[in-house]
C-alpha positions in Angstrom: 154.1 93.1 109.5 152.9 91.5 106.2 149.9 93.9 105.8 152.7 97.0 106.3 155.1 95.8 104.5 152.2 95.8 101.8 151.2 99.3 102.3 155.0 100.2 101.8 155.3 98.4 98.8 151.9 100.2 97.4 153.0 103.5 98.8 156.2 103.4 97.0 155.2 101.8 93.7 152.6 104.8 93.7 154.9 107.6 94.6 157.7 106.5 91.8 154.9 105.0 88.7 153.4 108.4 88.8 155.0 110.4 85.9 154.0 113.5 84.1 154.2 114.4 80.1 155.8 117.6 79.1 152.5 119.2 78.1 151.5 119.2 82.0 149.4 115.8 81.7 149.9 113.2 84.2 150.0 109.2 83.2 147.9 106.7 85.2 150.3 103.7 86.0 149.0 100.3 84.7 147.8 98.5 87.8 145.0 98.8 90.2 145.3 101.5 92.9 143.3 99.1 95.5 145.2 96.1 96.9 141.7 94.4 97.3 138.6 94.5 94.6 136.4 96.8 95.8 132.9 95.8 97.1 130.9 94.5 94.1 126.6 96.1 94.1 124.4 94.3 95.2 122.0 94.1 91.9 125.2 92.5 90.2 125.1 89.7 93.0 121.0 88.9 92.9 121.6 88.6 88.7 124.4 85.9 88.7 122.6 84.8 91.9 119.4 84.5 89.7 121.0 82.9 86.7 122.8 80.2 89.3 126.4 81.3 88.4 129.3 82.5 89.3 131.1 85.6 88.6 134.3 83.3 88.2 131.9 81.1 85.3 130.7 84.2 83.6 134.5 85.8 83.2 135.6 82.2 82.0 132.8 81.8 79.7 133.5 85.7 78.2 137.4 84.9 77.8 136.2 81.3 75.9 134.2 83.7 73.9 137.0 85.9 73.2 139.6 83.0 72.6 137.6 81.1 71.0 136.1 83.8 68.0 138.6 85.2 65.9 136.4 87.3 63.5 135.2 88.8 67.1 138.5 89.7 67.8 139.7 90.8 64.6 136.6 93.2 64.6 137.6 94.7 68.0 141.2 95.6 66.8 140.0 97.0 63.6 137.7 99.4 65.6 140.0 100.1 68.1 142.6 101.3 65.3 139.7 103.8 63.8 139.4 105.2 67.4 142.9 105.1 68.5 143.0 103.1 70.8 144.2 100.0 72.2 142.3 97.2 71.7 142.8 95.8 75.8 140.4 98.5 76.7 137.6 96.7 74.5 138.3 93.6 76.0 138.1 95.3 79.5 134.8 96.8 78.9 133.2 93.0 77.2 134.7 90.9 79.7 133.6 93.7 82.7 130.3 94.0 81.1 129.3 90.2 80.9 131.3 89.0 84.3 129.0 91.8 86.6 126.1 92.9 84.3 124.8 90.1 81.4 126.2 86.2 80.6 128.0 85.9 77.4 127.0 84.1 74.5 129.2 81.3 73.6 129.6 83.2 69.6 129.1 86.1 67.9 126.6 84.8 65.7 124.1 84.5 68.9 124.5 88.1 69.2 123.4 89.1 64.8 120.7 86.2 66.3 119.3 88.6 69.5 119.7 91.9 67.3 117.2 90.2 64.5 114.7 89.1 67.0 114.5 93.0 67.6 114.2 94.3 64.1 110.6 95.3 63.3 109.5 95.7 66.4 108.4 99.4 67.0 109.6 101.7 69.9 109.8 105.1 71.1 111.5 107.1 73.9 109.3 108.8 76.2 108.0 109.4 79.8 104.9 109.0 81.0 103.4 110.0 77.6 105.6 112.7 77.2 108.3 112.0 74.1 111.8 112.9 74.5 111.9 114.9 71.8 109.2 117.5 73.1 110.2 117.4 76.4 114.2 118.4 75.8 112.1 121.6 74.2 111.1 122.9 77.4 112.6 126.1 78.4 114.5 124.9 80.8 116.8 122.8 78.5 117.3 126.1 76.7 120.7 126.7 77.9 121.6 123.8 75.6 120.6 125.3 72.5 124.0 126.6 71.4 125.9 123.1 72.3 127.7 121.9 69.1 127.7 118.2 68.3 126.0 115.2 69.8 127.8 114.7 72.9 127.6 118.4 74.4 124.1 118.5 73.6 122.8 115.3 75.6 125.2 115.5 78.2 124.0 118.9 78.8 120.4 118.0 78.8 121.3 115.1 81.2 122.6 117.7 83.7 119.3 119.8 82.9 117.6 116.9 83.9 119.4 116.1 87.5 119.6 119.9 88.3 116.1 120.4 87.5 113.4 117.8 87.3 115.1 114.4 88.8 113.1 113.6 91.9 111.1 117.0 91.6 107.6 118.2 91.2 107.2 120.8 88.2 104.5 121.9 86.5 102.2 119.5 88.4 103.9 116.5 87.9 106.0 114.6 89.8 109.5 112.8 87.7 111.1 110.0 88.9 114.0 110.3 90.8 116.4 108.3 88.3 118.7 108.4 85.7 117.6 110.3 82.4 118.7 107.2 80.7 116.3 105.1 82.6 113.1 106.9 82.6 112.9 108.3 79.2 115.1 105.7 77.2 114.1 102.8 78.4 110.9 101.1 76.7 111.5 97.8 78.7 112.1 98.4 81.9 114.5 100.7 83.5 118.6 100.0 83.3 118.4 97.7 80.6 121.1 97.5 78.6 121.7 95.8 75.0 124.0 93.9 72.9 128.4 92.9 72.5 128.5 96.3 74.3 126.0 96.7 76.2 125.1 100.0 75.5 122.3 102.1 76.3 120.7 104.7 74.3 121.1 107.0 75.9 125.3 106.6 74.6 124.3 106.2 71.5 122.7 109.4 71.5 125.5 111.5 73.1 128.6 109.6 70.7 126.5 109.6 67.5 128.6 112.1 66.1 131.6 110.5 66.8 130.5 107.3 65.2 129.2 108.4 62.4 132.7 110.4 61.5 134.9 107.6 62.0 132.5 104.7 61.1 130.4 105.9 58.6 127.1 104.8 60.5 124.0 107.4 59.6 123.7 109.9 62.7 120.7 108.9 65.1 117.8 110.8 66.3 115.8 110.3 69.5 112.6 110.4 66.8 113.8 107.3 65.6 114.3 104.5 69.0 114.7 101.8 65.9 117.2 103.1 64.6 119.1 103.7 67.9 118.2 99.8 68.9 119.8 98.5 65.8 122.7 100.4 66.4 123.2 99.0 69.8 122.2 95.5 69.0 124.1 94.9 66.3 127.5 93.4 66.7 129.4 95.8 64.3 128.2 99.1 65.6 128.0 98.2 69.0 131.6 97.8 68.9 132.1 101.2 67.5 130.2 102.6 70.0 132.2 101.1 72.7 135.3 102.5 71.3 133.7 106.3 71.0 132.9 106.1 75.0 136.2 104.9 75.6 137.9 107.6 73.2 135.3 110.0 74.7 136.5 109.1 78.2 140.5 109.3 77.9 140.1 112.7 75.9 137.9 113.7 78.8 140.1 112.9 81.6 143.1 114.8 79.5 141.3 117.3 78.7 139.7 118.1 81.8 141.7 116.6 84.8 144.8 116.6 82.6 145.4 112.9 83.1 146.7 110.6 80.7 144.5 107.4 81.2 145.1 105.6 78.3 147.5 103.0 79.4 145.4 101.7 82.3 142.3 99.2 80.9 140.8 99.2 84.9 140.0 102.9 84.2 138.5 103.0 81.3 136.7 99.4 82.0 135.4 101.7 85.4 134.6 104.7 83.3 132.8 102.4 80.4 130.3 101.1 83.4 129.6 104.0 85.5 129.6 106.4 82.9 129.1 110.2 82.9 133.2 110.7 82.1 133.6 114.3 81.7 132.1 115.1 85.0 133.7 112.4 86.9 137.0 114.3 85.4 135.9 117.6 86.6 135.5 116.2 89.8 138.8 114.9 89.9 140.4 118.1 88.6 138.4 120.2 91.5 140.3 117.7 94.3 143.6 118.2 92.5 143.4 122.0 92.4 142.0 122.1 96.2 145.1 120.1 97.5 147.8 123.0 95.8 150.9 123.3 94.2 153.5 120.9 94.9 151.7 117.9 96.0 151.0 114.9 94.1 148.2 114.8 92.7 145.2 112.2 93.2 145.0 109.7 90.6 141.4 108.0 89.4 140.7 104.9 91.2 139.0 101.8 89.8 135.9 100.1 91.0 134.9 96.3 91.4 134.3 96.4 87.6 137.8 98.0 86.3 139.6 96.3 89.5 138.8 92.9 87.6 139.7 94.4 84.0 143.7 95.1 85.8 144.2 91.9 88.3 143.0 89.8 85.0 145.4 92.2 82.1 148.4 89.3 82.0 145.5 86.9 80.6 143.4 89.4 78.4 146.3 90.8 76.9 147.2 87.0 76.0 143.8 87.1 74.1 145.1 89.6 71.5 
C-alpha cells in the first residue's frame, strides 16, 4: 500500500508540474523524476573505493569547499550571470563532479596550485602518431567543412568519428572503439578529466567560441593542447567553461526537444556528466513526436549524477 500510494503521489505530481510556455516549449518540473537514485557505474565505485572514501565524505568535503570559500562562490555567480544562468546549476555540476568522478580540494588555491604544476609541460593531441589536426582533414570529415562556429564543427566531426572510424578498420588501420575525446585528446590516459570543472578538451574545443564571446578568453586551437590545458586547469576559465556546456545544453534541449530545462539543476548536472546535449535532445524529440498529438510528452530523466544534484537542492541552494 505504501509503495502505491507512492506511485500515486509521483504519478500525479507529474501529470499537474508539467506545464507548457506559450511559445510551444515545455518546462521540466524541479524534482527528480526517479523516486530512487539510479544505479551509480561501476568505475565511479572502484575510484572512491580506491581512495578509501565514501561518496557521502566526498559530497561533504565538496559542500565544506563550497561553504567554506567565498571568492569561489562569488566567481561562480559572476560567471553564471555572463551566461545566464543560475548559479545552482554550477553547484550541481562541482558537487556531481567531485562526489562520483574526483575528491575535492579543501580550497581554491589547491586548484591555481595543480594548474601551475602543468604549465610548461608540452603536449599534443593525437592518435597513434596521427595529430588531430591532420586527421579531421580526411575526406571523410568533409561534410563538416561548411559548419559555422566551434561547437557545430567538433560536434560534427565527433559524429564523423562514431559513424565512421570508432571500432572500424579503414585504410589499414584499426581505431579504437572509444570516445573521440578519449583517444585523440587524451595525452595521459584515456577519460581523464581536469580541474574546478573537470572538463575535457575535447569541451573546450566545441564551446571555445562561446567562451571567448562572453569571457573574453583567446579562442583555442587543437594545434595548441597547452593552451587548451590551461584553460581547463585554471580556476577562472574552467568555470566559464562550465557555464558554456550548461548554457549550451538548456539552449539545446529548447531548441531541439522544445523543453525548457532551466529550472531543474539534476538535468543539467546529468547533461554536464554524460555529455553530447544536442543529440541526447534529438533523441528525446524523436520519442515525443513518435507517441502523437495529444499525449503528454516524455520529460528528460536524471541519472545517479543529476539524481544527487535534486534530492541535495534544499542544501545547495543554502550555499548561495
Amino acid at each position: 500500500m505504501r509503495l502505491l500510494l507512492l506511485s500515486l503521489t509521483t504519478v500525479l505530481g507529474f501529470s499537474f508540474a508539467v506545464s507548457a510556455h506559450a511559445d510551444g516549449v515545455t518546462l521540466v518540473p524541479k524534482g527528480n523524476r526517479n523516486a530512487e537514485q539510479p544505479d551509480i557505474p561501476g568505475a565511479s565505485k572502484r575510484r572512491t573505493k580506491a581512495g578509501r572514501t565514501t561518496f557521502d565524505d566526498k559530497y561533504d568535503k565538496v559542500r565544506d569547499l563550497l561553504a567554506n570559500d567565498r571568492k569561489l562562490m562569488d566567481k561562480i555567480k559572476a560567471t553564471a550571470r555572463d551566461y545566464r544562468i543560475d548559479p545552482i546549476h554550477m553547484v550541481g555540476a562541482i558537487v556531481g563532479e567531485h562526489t562520483y568522478n574526483v575528491d575535492a580540494y579543501d580550497r581554491l588555491q589547491s586548484y591555481y596550485v595543480k594548474a601551475a604544476a602543468y604549465a610548461g609541460n608540452s603536449f599534443r593531441f593525437a592518435y597513434d602518431g596521427i595529430k588531430v589536426s591532420d586527421f579531421v582533414t580526411r575526406a571523410e570529415f568533409s561534410a563538416c567543412a561548411g559548419e559555422n562556429g566551434s561547437y557545430d564543427l567538433w560536434t560534427c566531426r565527433e559524429r564523423i568519428w562514431d559513424k565512421t572510424f570508432r571500432g572500424n578498420t579503414v585504410d589499414g588501420v584499426d581505431f579504437p572503439n572509444n570516445r573521440f575525446s578519449a583517444v585523440f585528446f587524451q595525452p595521459f590516459y584515456a577519460g581523464q578529466t581536469f580541474g574546478l570543472g573537470q572538463i575535457n578538451p575535447l569541451t573546450a574545443l566545441e564551446l571555445s567560441d562561446m567562451v571567448h564571446e562572453k569571457s573574453g578568453y583567446p579562442k583555442l586551437d587543437e594545434n595548441d593542447a597547452n593552451a587548451v590545458y590551461e584553460a581547463i586547469m585554471d580556476p577562472d576559465k574552467s568555470l566559464a567553461y562550465m557555464a558554456a556546456s550548461i548554457r549550451m545544453s538548456i539552449d539545446d534541449y529548447r531548441r531541439i526537444a522544445k523543453m525548457d530545462i532551466s529550472k531543474n539543476p539534476g538535468v543539467t548536472a546529468t547533461l554536464y556528466n554524460v555529455g553530447n546535449s544536442d543529440q541526447r535532445a534529438a533523441r528525446l524529440a524523436a520519442r515525443n513526436r513518435s507517441r502523437g498529438e495529444g499525449v503528454a510528452p516524455i520529460l528528460p530523466e536524471e541519472n545517479y549524477y543529476g539524481w544527487l544534484v535534486n534530492d541535495k537542492l534544499a542544501e545547495l541552494e543554502s550555499l548561495l
